[in-house]
N, C-alpha and C positions, 0 to 999 in steps of 0.2 A: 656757223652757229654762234649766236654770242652770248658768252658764257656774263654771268655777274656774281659779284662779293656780295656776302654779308657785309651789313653797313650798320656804325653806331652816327652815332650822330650824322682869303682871298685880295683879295687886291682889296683898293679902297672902296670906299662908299661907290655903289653901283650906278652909273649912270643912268640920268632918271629917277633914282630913288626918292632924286629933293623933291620931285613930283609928286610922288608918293605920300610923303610926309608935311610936305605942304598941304594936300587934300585933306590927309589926319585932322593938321592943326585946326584948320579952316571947320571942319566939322564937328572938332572936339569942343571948341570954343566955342561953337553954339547950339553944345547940347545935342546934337543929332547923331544919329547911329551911321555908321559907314555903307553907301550903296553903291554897288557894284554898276547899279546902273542908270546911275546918273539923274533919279527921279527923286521924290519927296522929301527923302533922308529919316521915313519912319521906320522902324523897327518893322519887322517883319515876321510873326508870330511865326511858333511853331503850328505844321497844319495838323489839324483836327485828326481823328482818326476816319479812316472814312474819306478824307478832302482828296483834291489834286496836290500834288506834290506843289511846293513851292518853286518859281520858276528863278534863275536869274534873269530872266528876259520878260516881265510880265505882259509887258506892252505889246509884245512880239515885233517890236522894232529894228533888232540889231540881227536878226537871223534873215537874211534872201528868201526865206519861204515859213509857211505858218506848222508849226508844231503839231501835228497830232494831239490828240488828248490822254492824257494818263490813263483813261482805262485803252482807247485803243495801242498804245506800247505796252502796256500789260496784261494783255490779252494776246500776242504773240508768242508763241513755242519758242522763237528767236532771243537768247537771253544777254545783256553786256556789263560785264562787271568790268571795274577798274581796278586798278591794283593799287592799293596801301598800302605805304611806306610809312610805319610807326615811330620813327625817328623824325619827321618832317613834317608835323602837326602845323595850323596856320599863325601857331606862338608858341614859344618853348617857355618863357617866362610872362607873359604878358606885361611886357617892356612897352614904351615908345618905339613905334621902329627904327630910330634912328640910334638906338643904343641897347637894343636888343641882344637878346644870343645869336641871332641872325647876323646883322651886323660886325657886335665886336667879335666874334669870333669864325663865324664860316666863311663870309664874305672878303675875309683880309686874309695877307698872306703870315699879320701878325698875330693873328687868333691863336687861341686854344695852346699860348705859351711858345709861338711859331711852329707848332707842330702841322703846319702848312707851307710853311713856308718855301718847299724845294718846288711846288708847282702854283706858289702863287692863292694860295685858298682853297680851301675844300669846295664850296660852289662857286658858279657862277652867274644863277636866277633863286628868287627866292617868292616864297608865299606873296601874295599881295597885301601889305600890313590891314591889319584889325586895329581897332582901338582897345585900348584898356577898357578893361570891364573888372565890375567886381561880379559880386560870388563866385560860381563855380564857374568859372572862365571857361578852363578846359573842356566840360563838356558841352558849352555854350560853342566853342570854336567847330568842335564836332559838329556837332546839330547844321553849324553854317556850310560845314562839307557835305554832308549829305543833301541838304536842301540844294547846293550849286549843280550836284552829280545827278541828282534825280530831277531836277528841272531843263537838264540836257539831253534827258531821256534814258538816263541808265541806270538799270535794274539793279543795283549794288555794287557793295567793293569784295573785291577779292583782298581777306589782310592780311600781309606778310606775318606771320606771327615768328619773332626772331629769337624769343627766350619764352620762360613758362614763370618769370617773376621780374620784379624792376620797371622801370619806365615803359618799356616797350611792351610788356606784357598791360600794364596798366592800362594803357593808349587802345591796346585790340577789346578789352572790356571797355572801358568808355563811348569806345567809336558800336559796340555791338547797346549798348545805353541809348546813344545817341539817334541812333535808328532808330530802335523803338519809343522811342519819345517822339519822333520827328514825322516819317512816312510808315505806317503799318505794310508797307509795299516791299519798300527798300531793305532787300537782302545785304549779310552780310556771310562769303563765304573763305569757309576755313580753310587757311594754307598754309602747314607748318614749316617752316624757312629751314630744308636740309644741307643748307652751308652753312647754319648757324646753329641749330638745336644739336646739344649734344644730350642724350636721352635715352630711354627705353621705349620699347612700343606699348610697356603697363602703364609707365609716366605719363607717355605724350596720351594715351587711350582715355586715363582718368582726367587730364587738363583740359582736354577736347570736349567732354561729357560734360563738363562745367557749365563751358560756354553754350554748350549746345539746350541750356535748362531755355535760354532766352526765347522768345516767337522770331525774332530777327535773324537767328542765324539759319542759313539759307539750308532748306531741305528740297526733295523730289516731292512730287504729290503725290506720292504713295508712300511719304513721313520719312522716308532714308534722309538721311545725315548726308550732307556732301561736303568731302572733303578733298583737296587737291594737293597735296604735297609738293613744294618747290624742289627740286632735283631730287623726284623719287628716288633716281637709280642709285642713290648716296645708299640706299640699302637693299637688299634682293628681295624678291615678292613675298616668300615667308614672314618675312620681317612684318611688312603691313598688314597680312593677315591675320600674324599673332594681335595684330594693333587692333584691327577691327573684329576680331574675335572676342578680344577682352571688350569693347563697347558694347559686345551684344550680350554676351555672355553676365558683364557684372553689371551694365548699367541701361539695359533693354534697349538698346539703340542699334539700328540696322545701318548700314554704309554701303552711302555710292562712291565709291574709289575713281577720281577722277585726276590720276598723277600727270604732273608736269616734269616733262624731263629735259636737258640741257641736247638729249642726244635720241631722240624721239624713236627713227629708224632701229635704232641697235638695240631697241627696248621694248617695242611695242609688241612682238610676239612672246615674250617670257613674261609680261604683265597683262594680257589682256585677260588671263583666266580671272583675276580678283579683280577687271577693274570694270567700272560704268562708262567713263571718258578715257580723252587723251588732250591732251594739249602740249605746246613747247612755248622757251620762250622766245626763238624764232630771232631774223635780221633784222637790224635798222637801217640798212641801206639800199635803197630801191632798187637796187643786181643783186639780191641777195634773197629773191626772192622766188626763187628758178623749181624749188623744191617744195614750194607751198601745197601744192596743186595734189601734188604725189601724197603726200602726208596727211590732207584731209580724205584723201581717196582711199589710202591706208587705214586708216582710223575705220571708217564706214562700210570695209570690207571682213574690220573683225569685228560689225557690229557694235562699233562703242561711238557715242557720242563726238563732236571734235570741237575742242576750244580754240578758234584761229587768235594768234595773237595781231595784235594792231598799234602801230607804234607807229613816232613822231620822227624823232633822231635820238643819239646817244652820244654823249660826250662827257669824259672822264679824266680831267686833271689829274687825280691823284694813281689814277694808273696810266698815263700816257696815252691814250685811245682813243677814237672817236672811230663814227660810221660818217660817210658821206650822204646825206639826209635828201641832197636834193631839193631845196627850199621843201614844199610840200610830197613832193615825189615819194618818197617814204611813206606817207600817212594816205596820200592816193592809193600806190599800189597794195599796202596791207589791206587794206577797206575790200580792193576789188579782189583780192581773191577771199575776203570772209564773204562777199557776195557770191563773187561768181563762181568758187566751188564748192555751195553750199554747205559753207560752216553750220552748226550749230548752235552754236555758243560763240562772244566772242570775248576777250580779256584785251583792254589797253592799258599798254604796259610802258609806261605806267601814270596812276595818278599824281602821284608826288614825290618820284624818288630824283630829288632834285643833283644828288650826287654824279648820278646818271646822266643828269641833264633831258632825261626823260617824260617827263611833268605834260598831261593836259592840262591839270588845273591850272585854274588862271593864275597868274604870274605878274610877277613886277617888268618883264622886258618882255613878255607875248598877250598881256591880258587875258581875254576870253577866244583870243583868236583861233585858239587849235581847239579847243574844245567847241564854239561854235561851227567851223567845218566837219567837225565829227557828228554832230548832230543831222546834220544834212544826211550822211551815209550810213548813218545810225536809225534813220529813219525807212530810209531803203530795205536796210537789212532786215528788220522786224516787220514790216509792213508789207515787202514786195514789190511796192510801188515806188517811180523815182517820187521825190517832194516837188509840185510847181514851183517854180520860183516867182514870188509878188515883188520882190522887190531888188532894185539891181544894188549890190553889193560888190566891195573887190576887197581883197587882201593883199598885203604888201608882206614878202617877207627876203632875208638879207643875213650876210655874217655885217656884223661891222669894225670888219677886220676882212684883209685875204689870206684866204688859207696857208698862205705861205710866211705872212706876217712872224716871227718872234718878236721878244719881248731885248734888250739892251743885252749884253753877253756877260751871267753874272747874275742878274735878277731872278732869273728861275730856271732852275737845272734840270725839270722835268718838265721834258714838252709831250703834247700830242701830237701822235702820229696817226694815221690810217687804218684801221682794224685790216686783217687779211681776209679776202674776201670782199671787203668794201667796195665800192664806185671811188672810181678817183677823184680828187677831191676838184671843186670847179668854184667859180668866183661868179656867181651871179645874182642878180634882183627879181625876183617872179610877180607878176602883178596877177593873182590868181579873183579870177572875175565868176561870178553868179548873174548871167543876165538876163533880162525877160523878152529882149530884142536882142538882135545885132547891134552891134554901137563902135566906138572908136576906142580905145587905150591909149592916152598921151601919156608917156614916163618921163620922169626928171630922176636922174641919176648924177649927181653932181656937176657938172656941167655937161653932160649928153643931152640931148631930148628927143626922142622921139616918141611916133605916133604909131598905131597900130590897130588895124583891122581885127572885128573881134566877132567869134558867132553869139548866137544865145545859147541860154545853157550854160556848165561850167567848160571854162577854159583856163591853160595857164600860159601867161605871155613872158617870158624871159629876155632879159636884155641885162650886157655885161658889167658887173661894180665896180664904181669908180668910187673915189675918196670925195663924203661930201654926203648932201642931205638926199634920200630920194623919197618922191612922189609917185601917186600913179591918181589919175584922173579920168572918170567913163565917162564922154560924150555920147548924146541922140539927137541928131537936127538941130547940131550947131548948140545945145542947151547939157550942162553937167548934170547928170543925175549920181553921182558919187564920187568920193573924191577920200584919199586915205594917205597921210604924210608917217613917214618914219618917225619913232620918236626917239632916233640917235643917229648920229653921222657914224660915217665907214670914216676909220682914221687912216692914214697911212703907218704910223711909229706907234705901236701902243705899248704900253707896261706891262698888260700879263696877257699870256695866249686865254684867247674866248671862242671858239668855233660854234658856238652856239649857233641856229639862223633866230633871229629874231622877228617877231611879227605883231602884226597891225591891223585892226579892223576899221574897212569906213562905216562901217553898224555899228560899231561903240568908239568914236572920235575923241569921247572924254574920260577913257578907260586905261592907263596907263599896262 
């Protein structure tokens, strides 16, 4: 099981970043608004009430197959919310990003007074920079979360809610604003953070009730309140009862109790009388997945709903920790069992809790990569049907580092190690292909290269990392139909441990 901290809010300048900031400048200086995807550089209103969500992909260019349409994913029983991390907005000061809170402070290991500095910085990926905007930035920055999440095809965020005033509480109103300005669709559901809130159940009952005044914040169709508490079992079922008692009782609001526990098994029969759902927050390592099956089967035999969780990797500088992710292996095997043991709900966890290293949103060192593959099985999920593939695609993903790598002896006192229970950790390049034929897989892995036989349909081709740049290239009849380069070497010696895998789309080539 893998447990996580409450979080409030690195080495140097992140490789790649100048990427980044060069795009900024280049944009900023002439006037145009930042696009994700590489087209006109206009502004992109908020949608109408009523509209289709706004897409990051409008063209449907960058995705191996064609989107469904907003009413057909919401018109699915199948629901997928992402998890919000309130600390991790896509600006904390709306700064330059090259001298941002991002920057001078998480990214180094001199931040925040060196209160990083025993592992080198609190992250190691960060938001994809925004430009400076005037007025209300923040809710503006919102607004562009929601529009990327809902144009990937998911049904809202699940928001950590980590206090009940300050920044962070600020951020879960803004972001429940931002929705309803943005998608009339796009849920936002309530999840009070129980390694953080220190509270009562009349406190948190009357906070809840607040937010619940909005149309955004996600209800059942028979008007109940959904609410999921993060590590219910921090208190015993009375406790929530009294919680949801006092919402119905002082402020006419009914509740679907739908708790998330750290420890699902040991809890699920002394909570099912109060509760609607269940969910956990489940492995990041593709062995750690053994007990999926049992758990949704669980859930469905006392009658209650189940939230499968769906994750990338996880990796944690400031507590020593990582999962072995598997390039995509993690994010494949979650998916298949929210499919294949008919979840009904599912939660990716997470959207932006960078600290974690857990992030679909697109990112300064994965772009839209992981969130585009997630869309693929995201589409399965809700729909039933696989998505054709129209267009051959491949992804590239890599540490750039080997897992064995440290940092000089002296520079950083706190390394990562292995979660228990993980995959052990392995050194490899995955060229994970979407194709509409058979075709060939030629890799460049620093000086290796090989070729490879590839079926149609998704496949993942692995081959060993070496120090250096790697490639992956899909041939048909002697002619390239994709093609998707690294945008960082694998070093041998680096400065600060990064176990991150990093990744690459050949559907967004100009997408850092």
């Amino acid at each position: 099981m893998t447990h996580r901290r409450p979080r409030a809010g690195r080495r140097r300048l992140l490789p790649g970043l100048a990427l980044g900031l060069l795009l900024i400048g280049l944009l900023a200086g002439s006037g145009m608004a930042w696009s994700p995807t590489g087209g006109d550089g206009k502004k992109t209103p908020a949608s109408a009430p009523g509209s289709a969500s706004w897409s990051a992909d409008p063209g449907g260019r960058a995705l191996p197959f064609d989107m469904p349409s907003a009413a057909v994913l919401h018109g699915s029983e199948h629901l997928v919310f992402a998890h919000y991390f309130t600390p991790y907005p896509l600006s904390l000061d709306n700064q330059p990003a090259d001298r941002d809170y991002y920057s001078r402070n998480y990214l180094t290991a001199q931040g925040e007074n060196g209160k990083h500095e025993e592992y080198g910085g609190l992250l190691r990926d960060r938001p994809l920079p925004v430009p400076q905007q005037s007025g209300d930035w923040q809710l503006a920055n919102l607004q562009q979360e929601v529009r990327t999440a809902a144009g990937a095809g998911i049904d809202g965020f699940s928001v950590d809610i980590l206090s009940l005033s300050g920044p962070n509480w600020d951020r879960v109103t803004r972001l429940i604003e931002a929705a309803a300005s943005v998608d009339p669709q796009f849920r936002i559901m309530l999840m009070p953070d129980m390694t953080s809130l220190r509270t009562d159940p009349t406190t948190l009952a009357d906070a809840l009730a607040g937010l619940a005044q909005s149309p955004s914040v996600h209800r059942l169709g028979d008007g109940r309140l959904v609410v999921s508490p993060f590590k219910a079992e921090a208190h015993y079922p009375g406790w929530w009862s009294q919680m949801t008692a006092r919402l119905e009782q002082r402020h006419g609001i009914r509740t679907a109790l739908v708790p998330l526990f750290l420890n699902f098994t040991a809890n699920a029969e002394r909570f099912a009388p109060i509760s609607y759902g269940f969910s956990e927050w489940g492995s990041r390592s593709y062995r750690g997945q053994a007990g999926a099956t049992a758990d949704t089967a669980l859930a469905h035999r006392l009658g209650k709903v189940w939230m499968q969780p769906v994750s990338v990797q996880d990796t944690r500088p400031d507590q020593g920790v990582y999962d072995e992710a598997g390039n995509t292996a993690t994010l494949r095997a979650t998916w298949g069992h929210a499919i294949g043991d008919d979840a009904d709900w599912v939660q990716l966890t997470t959207w932006n809790d960078y600290s974690e290293g857990s992030q679909f949103a697109p990112s300064m060192h994965n772009g839209y990569a992981y969130l585009d593959i997630c869309s693929y099985y995201l589409t399965r999920f809700k729909t039933g049907a696989w998505p054709r593939i129209v267009r051959d695609t491949v992804y590239l993903t890599s540490r750039v580092q080997f897992a064995a790598t440290v940092p000089p002896a002296g520079t950083e006192q706190l390394l990562m190690s292995p979660r228990g229970g993980s995959a052990p950790p392995r050194d490899m390049v995955e060229a994970l292909t979407f194709l509409t034929a058979p075709a060939s897989v030629d890799t460049v892995v620093g000086a290796d290269r090989q070729s490879h036989p590839v079926p149609a349909g998704v496949h993942p081709t692995l081959v060993p990392l070496h120090t250096g740049w790697s490639s992956a290239t899909v041939r048909r009849d002697g002619h390239q139909v994709a093609k998707v380069s690294a945008r960082h070497p694998v070093a041998g010696q680096v400065d600060v441990q990064d176990l991150q895998y990093y990744a690459a789309s050949s559907g967004r080539p100009d997408t850092p």
